[in-house]
N, C-alpha and C positions, 0 to 999 in steps of 0.2 A: 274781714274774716268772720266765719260765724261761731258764734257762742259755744263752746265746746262742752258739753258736760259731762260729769262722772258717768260712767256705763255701768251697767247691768252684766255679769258674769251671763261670755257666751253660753252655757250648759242649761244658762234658765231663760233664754230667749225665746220670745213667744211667737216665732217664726218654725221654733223645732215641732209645736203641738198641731200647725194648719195641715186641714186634712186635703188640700190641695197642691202643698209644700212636700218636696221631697227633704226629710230630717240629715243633718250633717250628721257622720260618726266620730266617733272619739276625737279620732286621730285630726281630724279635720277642726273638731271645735279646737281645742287644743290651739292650734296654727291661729285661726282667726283670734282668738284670745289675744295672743302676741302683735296681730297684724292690724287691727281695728285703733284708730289714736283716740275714738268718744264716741259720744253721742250728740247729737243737736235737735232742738224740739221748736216746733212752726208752730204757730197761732195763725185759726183760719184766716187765709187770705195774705198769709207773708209769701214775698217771693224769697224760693231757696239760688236760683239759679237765673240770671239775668242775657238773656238773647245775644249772643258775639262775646259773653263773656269767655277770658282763658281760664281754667278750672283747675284751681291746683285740687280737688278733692274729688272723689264720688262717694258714693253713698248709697245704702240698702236702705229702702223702705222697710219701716218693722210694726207702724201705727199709722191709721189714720187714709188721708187720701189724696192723691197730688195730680194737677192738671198740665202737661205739656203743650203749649202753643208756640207760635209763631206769629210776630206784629208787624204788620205791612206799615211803609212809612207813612199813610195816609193817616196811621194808627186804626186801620180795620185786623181784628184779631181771627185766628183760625186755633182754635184747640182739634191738635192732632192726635190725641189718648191722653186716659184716664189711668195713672200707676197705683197700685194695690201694696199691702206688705207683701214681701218678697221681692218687687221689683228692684232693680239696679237703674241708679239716678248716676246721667254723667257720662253714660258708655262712650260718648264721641272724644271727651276729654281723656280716656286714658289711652286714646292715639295724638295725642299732642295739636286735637282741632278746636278752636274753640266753639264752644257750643253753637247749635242752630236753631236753638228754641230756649223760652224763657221757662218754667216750671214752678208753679204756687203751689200752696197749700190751699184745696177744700176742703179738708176736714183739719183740726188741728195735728199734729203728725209728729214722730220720733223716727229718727234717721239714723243709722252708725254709718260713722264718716271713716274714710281711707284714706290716704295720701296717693293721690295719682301715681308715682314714680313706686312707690312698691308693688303694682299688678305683675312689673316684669321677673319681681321673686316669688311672686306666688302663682305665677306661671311655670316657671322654673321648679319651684319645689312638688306643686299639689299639681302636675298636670290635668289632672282630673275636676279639679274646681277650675282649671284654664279652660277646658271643653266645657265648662256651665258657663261662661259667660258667654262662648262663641255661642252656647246653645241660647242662652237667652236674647243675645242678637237678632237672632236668624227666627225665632219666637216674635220678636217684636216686629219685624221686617213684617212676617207672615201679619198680624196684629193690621198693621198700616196698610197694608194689600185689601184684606178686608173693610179696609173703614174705606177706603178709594171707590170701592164695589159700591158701599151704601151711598156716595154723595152720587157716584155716575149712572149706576142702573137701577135702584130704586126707588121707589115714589116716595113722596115727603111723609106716608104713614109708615110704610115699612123703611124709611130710613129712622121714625123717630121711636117702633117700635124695634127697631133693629139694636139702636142705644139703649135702650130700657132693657132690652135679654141680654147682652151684649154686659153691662153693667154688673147684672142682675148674676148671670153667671160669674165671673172675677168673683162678685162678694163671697157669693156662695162657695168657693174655691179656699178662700182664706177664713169663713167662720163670720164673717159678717150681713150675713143673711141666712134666715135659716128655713122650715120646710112651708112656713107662709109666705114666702116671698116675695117679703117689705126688707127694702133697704131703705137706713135711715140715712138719706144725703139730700143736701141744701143744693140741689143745683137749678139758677136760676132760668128762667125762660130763655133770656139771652146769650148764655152760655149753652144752650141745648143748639140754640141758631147757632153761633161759631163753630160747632162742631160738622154740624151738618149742613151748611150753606144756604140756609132757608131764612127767609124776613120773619121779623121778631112776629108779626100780624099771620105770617103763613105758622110761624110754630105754634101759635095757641090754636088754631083754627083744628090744627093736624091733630093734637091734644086733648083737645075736647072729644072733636070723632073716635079717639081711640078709647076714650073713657066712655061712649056713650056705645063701643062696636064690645064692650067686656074686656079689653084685651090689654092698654095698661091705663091705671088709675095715677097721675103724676101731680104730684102736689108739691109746695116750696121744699117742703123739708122729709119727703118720702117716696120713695116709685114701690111699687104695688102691682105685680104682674098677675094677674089671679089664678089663670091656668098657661102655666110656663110653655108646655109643648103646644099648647095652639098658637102661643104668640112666638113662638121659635119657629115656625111653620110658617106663619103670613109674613112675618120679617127673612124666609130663607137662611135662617142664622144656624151654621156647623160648627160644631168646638172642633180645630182642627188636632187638637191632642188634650187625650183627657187623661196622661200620665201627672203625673205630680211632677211641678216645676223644680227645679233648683232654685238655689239660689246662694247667695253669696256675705 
């Protein structure tokens, strides 16, 4: 079980300030106050969530940054999305499936944890926080539809400039990137490869050209897009909804 710690009163959660987060009202913080059992905080590189695990929990991202993969038994990995504060960790678990991907921490991270068996009262009671998760389902679906476009139709630049807007926008969505558009995340060459199915030799090669074409500047611990709409342009990259998410 994971370390449970004291919470934060829902009313001063810092999910309520993102300018890409649509804010709960009253009546709703209120509810989650009662419905939340803690909080649990990662140190980069912990795994929260282990691949076939059963999930007695899920849990909202509120800090930090978490990677979703899938590990082939040969032990080749595929990171299938990158979760932001506001996301919902766990969604398959609170249909009684056990997970289909494992989920770490890349940045270190603060979580508020649920009890899987309470979604069916707070479905019940807040129908309207029940249609934010179907909505953040159907959000993520859309998510993964796009990342499938990047590995199938385009080229090893515009898929590695595709993750860098791609990224780049999420941050900027929750306050973690702001109008020079450096985000400060540790993601290694190898990990940029799992994501997009390129050899660790083709992603630097891809990397360099983009750093030498202006378009993104990618360093251990920074991605650096300098002018956003030209690189949202060669990578084909659309926000498909640029309403403010829910979240839970």
């Amino acid at each position: 079980m994971e370390n449970i710690v004291r919470a934060m009163a829902c009313a001063r959660c810092p999910l309520q300030d993102m300018p890409g987060l649509r804010e709960l009202d009253e009546t709703q913080i209120a509810y989650m106050q009662d419905f939340k059992d803690g909080e649990i905080q990662l140190g980069r590189g912990e795994v929260l969530v282990e691949q076939s695990q059963q999930l007695e929990s899920l849990y909202t991202l509120m800090e930090g940054v978490l990677i979703r993969y899938r590990t082939l038994e040969d032990g080749r990995r595929q990171i299938v999305n990158f979760m932001f504060p506001g996301d919902l960790v766990g969604l398959q678990g609170a249909f009684d499936d056990p997970s289909a991907h494992s989920v770490e921490a890349l940045l270190a991270s603060r979580l508020c944890v649920f009890q899987r068996p309470k979604f069916e009262n707070l479905i019940a009671k807040h129908p309207r926080l029940g249609y934010d998760v179907i909505w953040m389902a159907a959000e993520e679906e859309s998510a993964l539809e796009e990342h499938l476009v990047a590995l199938g139709r385009r080229s090893a630049k515009e898929r590695v400039a595709y993750l860098a807007v791609f990224l780049m926008d999420r941050a900027k969505s929750v306050g973690m990137a702001g109008d020079d558009n450096r985000l400060a995340l540790p993601i290694r060459q190898a990990q940029i490869a799992d994501m997009l199915g390129l050899s660790l030799v083709h992603t630097n090669r891809t990397i360099k050209a983009l750093d030498r074409d202006g378009l993104v500047t990618w360093q251990p611990n920074e991605i650096h897009v300098p002018d956003l709409p030209a690189a949202r342009e060669f990578a084909h990259f659309e926000r498909c909804c640029a309403r403010p998410k829910p979240f839970i």
